[in-house]
DRENLUM-241184 format. One line per field, with one value per residue: x, y, z of N, C-alpha, C in turn; residue in one letter. Coordinates in steps of 0.1 Angstrom, whole numbers. Atoms other than C-alpha are relative to their C-alpha. Layout:
nu <- c(X_...)
nv <- c(Y_...)
nw <- c(Z_...)
cau <- c(X_...)
cav <- c(Y_...)
caw <- c(Z_...)
cu <- c(X_...)
cv <- c(Y_...)
cw <- c(Z_...)
resn <- c(a_...)
This chain:
nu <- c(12_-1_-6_16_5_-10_5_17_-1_-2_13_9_-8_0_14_5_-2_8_-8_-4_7_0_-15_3_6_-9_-9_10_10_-15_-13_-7_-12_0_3_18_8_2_7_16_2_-1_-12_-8_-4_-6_4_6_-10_-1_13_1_-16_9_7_-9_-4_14_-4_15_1_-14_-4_-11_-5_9_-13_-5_12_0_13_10_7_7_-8_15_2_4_12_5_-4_13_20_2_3_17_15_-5_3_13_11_4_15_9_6_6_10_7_7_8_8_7_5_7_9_4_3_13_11)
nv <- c(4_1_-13_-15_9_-3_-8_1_8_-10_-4_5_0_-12_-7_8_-6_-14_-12_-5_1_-11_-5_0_-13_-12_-4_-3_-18_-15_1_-2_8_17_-2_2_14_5_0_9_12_4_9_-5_-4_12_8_-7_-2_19_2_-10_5_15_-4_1_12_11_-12_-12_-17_-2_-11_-9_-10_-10_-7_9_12_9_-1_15_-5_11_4_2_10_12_-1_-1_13_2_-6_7_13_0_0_12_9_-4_1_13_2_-8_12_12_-5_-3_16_4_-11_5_14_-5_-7_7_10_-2_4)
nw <- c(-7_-17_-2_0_-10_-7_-7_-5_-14_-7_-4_-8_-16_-6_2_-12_-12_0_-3_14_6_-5_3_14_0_-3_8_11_3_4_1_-14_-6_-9_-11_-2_3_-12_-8_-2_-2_-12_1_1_15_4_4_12_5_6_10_15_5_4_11_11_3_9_12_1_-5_-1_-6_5_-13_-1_-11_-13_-3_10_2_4_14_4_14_3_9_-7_-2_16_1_-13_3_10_2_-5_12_7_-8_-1_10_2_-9_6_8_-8_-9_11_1_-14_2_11_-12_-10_11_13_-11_-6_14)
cau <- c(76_89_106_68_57_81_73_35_46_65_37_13_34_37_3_-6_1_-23_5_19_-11_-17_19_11_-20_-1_24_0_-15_21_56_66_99_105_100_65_57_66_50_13_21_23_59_87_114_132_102_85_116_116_78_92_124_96_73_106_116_80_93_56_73_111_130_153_172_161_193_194_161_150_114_89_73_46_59_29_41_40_10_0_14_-11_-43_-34_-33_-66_-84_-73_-91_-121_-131_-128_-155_-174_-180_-185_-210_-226_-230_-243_-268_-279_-281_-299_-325_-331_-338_-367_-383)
cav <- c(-123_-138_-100_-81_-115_-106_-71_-75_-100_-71_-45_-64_-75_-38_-27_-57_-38_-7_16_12_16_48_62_59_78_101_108_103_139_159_153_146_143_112_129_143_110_98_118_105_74_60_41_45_64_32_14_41_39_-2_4_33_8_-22_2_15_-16_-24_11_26_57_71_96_123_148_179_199_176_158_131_136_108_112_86_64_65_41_7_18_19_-16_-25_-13_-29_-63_-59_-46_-82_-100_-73_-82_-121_-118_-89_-119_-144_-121_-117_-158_-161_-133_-148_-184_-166_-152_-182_-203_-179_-184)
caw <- c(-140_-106_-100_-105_-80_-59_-57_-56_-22_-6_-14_-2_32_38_32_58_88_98_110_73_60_80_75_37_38_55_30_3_9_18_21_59_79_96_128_123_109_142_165_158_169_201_190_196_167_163_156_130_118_106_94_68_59_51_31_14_8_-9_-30_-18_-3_-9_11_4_29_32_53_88_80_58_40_32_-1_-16_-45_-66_-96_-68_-58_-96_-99_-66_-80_-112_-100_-78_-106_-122_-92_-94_-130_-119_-91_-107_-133_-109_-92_-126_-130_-97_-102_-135_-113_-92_-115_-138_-100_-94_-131)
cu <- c(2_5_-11_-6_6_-3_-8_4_4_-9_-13_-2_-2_-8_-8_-1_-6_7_3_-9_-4_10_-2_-9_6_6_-3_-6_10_14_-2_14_-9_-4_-18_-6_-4_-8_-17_-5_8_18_12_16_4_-13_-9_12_1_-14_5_12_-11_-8_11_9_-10_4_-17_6_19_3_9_3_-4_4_-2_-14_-2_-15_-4_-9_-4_9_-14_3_0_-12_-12_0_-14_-12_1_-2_-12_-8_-2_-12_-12_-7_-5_-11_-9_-10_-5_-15_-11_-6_-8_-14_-10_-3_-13_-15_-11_-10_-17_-14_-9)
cv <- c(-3_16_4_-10_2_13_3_-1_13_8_-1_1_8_5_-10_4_16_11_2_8_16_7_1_9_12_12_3_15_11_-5_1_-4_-11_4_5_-10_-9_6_-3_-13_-5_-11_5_7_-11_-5_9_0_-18_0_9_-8_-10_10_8_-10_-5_13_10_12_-4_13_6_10_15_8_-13_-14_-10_0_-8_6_-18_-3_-5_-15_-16_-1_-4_-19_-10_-7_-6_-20_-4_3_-13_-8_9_-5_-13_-1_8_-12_-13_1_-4_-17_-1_9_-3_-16_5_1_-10_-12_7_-1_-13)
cw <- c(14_6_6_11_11_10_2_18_7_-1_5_16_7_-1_14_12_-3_3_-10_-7_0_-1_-16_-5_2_-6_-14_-3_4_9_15_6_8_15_6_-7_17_11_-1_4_12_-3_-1_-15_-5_-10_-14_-8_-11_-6_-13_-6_-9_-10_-15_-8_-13_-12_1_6_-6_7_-6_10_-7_12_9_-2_-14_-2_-8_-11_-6_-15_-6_-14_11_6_-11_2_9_-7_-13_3_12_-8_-12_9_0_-7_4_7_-6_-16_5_6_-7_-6_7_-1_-14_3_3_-8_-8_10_2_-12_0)
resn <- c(x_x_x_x_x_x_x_x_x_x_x_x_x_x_x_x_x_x_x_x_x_x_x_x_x_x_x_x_x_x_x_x_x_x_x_x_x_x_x_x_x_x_x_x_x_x_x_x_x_x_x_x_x_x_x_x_x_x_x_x_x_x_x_x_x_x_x_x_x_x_x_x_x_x_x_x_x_x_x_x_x_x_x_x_x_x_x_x_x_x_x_x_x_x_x_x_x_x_x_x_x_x_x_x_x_x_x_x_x)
């Protein structure tokens, strides 16, 4: 249990930041080197380089070489993990909504 708390915190962390966030999209729809990841983004390689270490770190993307280059590929099961524990926090408000909304309702009778 602390482990899966653990790595929620890290995918979260790395989802926190819009370059990740954008970099993830990215990779989400086709395999990129590290280099044309970088050029879209006004930062230097170093630093696209420490946002794809932090999102590999959260296990949302992994790389693999590919002769001289190294290519960024989405990691879809931590992403799975994600969306499972927001759809946890959807049903609670989606029922909250649903009290308040039957509050609501019972106020104008």
């Amino acid at each position: 249990m602390v482990e899966h708390t653990l790595q929620l915190n890290s995918i979260f962390g790395a989802l926190s930041d819009a370059t990740r966030r954008d970099i993830l999209k990215r990779v989400g729809t086709e395999e990129l080197s590290v280099s044309e990841i970088a050029k879209y983004y006004k930062l230097t390689f170093a630093a696209v380089s420490k946002h794809l270490k932090v999102l590999e770190r959260a296990k949302l993307i992994f790389k693999h070489r590919q002769g001289k280059q190294q290519i960024v590929q989405v990691s879809p099961i931590a992403i799975k993990d994600a969306a499972e524990c927001l759809r946890s926090y959807e049903a609670m408000w989606n029922n909250r909504f649903d009290s308040l909304e039957n509050y609501l309702s019972n106020l104008q009778k």
